[in-house]
N, C-alpha and C positions, 0 to 999 in steps of 0.2 A: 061277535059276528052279526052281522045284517043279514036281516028276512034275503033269503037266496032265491035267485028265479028257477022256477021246474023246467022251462027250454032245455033242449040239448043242444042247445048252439050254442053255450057259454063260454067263450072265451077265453084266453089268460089274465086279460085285465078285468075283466067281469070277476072272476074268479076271486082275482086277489084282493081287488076292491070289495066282495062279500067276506073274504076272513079277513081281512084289516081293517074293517068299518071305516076305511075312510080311502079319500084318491088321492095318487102323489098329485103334490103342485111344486117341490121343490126342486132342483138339482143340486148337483153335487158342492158349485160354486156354492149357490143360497145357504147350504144346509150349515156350511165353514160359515158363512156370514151372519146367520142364527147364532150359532153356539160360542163365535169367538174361536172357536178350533183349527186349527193350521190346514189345508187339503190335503198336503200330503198328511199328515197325522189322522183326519178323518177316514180317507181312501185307506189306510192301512187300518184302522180297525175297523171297518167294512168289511175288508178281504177277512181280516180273521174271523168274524163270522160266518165267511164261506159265501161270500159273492162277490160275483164280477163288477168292475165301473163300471158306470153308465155316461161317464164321460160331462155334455150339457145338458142330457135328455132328462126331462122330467122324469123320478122315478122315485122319489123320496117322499113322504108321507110325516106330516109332523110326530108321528110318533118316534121316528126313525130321528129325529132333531132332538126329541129330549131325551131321548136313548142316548144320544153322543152327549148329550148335557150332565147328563149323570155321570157318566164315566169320566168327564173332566174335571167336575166336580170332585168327584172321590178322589182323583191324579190331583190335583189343588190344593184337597187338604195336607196334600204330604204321605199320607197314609201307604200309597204305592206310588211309586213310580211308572213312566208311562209303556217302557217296557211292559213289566208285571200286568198292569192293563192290558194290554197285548194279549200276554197268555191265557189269563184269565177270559176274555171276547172271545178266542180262540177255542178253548175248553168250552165255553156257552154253546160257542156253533155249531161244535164236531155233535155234541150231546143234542141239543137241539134236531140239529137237521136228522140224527140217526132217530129220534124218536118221534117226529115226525113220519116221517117213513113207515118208519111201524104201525101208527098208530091211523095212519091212511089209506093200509094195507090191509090192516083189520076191519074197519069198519067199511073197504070197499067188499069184504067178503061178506057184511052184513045184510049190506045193500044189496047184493048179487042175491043172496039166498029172498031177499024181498021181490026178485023180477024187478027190481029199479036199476038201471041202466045210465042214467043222466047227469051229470055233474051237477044240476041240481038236487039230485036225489042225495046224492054223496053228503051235498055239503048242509042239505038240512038234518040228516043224521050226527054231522060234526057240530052243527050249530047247537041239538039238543045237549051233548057229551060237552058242551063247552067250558061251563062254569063246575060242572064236579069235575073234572078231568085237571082244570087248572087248583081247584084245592087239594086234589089228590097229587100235583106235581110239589104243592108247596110242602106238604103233609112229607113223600117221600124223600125231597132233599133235606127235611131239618133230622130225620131220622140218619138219615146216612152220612149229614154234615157229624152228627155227634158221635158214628161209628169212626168217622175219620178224623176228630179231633179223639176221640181214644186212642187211636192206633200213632199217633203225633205223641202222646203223653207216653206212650211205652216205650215209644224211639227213642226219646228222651233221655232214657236211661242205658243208653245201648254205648258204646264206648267208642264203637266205629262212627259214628255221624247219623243225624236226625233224620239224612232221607238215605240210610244203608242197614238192613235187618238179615239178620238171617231167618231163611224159610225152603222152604219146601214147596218147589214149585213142579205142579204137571200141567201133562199136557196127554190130553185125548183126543187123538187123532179115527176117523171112520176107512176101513181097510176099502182100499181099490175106490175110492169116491169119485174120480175121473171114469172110470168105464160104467158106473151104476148109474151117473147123472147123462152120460151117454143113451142109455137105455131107458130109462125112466121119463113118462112128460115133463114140460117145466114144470106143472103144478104141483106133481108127484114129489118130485126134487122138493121144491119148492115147501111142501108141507112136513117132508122126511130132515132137513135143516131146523126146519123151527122146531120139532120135536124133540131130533137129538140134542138143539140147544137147551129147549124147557127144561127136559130131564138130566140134563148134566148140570144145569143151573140150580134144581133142587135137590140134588145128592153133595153139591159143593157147600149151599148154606146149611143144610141137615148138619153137616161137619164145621162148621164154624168155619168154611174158609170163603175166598172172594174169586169168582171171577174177574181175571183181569181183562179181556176181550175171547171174543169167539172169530171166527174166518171162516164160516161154512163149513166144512168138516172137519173142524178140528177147535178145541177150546180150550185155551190158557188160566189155569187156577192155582192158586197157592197159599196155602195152609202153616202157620207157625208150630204144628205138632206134626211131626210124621209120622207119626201113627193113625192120625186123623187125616194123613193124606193118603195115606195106604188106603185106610176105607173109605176114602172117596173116590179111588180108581177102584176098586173092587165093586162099589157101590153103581160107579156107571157100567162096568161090564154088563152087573146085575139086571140095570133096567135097557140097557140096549142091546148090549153083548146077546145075554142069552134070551132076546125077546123075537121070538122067528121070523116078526112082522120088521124087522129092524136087521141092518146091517151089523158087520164085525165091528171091532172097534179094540183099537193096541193103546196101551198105556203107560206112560214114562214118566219117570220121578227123580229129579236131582235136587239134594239142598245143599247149601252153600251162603255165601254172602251177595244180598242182591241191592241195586238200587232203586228206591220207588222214587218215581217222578209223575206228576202230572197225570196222575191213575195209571200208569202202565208201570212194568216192572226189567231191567235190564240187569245182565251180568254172565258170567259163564252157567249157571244153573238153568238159568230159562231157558239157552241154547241147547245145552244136554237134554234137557227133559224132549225137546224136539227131536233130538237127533236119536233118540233112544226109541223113539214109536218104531221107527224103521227098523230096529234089531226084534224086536215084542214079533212073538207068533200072536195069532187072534185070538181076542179076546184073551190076553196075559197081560204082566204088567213086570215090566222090568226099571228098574234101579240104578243109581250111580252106589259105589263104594261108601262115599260120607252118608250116603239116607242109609243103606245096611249096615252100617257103625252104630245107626241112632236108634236102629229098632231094637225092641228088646231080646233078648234072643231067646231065652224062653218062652215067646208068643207066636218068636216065626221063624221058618226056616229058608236060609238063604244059599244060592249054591254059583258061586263065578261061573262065568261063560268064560269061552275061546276070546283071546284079545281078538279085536279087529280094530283098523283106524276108520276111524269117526271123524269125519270134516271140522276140523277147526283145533281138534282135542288130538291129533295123533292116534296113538292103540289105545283103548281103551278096553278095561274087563267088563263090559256091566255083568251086571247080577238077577239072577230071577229070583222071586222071593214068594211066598204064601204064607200065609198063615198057620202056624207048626198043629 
């Protein structure tokens, strides 16, 4: 990033021009004519980074040209095709743009708490965070590439297929979070999310398992032992549940056979585990049939419910369970 001006009359292009160190001069035609690359095949890995054409209008920046260079490059070698390229741009973007966000979000509360008010202000704070924030991003995906090439090597051996596991997937949902965010300031809200996220996010790695996304009051996790996912819904009751300064919070558990795709996870299990917050009294945590098969039973005690039907599943019994 370039030295940022302290005005508060900085603009959008001011803006972007101080965190891209550089000003478009290309469009969209040029940038095809740089790289060798087709328009339509450009425009479309554009979108999957998650933005709009710009049609003739200057808007591209030669970094954005060797960006597209590289990616055809690696489609060239053979190594992907340009599909796969696709998803992969698209996986960059959605991650990207979402950490972004965050990470904009944060350090405007930094600045707020400084009395700086200015887009200037913001972006000289960004500027200092620049070069450790981007070694600390390279640092965090080789970590996480090598948790997900382990978890590729166990699948391996699974009988069903490379991207099909079975696990143990919850889901914690916050009671009544429609009439609380009613009540409550934005900021209020606004700070009571990121908390219930932090803290659900660190009782899921404590237990070896993975967040697969959150949605504001509610977050999807799934653990390969069920036992260790049992304690990771007892675990968030714990820190949210019974914390007075904090909302209810119901918790649903179904394993089964799920598939992972592209970080996220699908199957009848993830759908149960949703559908099963809705039967949970607060702050409890109920169960499908196959996760109470898989508990041991001299650890815990499990006792069926009244069927009722459950959207998508017909009657179902779920099960409450605790620890015997």
């Amino acid at each position: 990033m370039k030295e940022s001006d302290s005005s508060p009359d900085l603009g959008p292009e001011d803006v972007e021009r101080a965190v891209l160190g550089e000003t478009p001069v290309f469009n969209a035609y040029d940038v095809a004519a740089q790289t060798g690359v087709g328009l339509d095949e450009a425009q479309r890995l554009w979108r999957a980074l998650g933005f709009p054409a710009h049609g003739m209008e200057i808007a591209f920046t030669t970094a954005d040209a060797e960006a597209l260079s590289t990616i055809d490059d690696i489609v060239g070698s053979g190594l992907i095709d340009f599909d796969t390229a696709v998803n992969l741009t698209r996986g960059v973007g959605q991650t990207m743009a979402r950490l972004a966000d965050w990470e904009v979000s944060t350090m405007s509360q930094v600045v707020d708490e400084q009395d700086a008010t200015t887009a200037g202000d913001l972006l000289r704070v960004l500027e200092q965070m620049g070069k450790p924030f981007e070694r600390l991003l390279i640092y965090a995906w080789r970590r996480h590439l090598a948790a997900a090439v382990t978890r590729v090597q166990a699948l391996r051996t699974n009988e069903e297929g490379l991207n099909t596991v079975q696990l143990t997937v919850g889901f914690a949902d916050i009671v009544s979070f429609t009439a609380l965010s009613n009540r409550l300031s934005e900021e209020r809200i606004g700070d009571l999310v990121e908390l219930f996220e932090s803290r659900c996010s660190d009782v899921v790695a404590s237990q070896h398992g993975r967040v697969i996304k959150s949605i504001g009051d509610s977050v999807l996790f799934v653990n390969d032992d069920p036992v260790r996912a049992y304690d990771t819904a007892e675990g968030i009751i714990n820190v949210i549940g019974r914390d007075s300064r904090m909302p209810d919070v119901r918790l649903g558990l179904a394993s089964g056979s799920v598939v992972m795709r592209l970080g996220d996870v699908f199957g009848p299990p993830v759908n149960l585990a949703a559908r099963l917050t809705a039967v949970a009294r607060r702050n409890r945590i109920i169960i499908d049939s196959v996760t109470a098969a898989l508990l041991p039973e001299g650890e815990f005690e499990t006792r069926a419910l009244p069927g009722r039907p459950v959207r998508g599943f017909g009657v179902v019994e779920p099960v409450a369970v605790r620890r015997g």
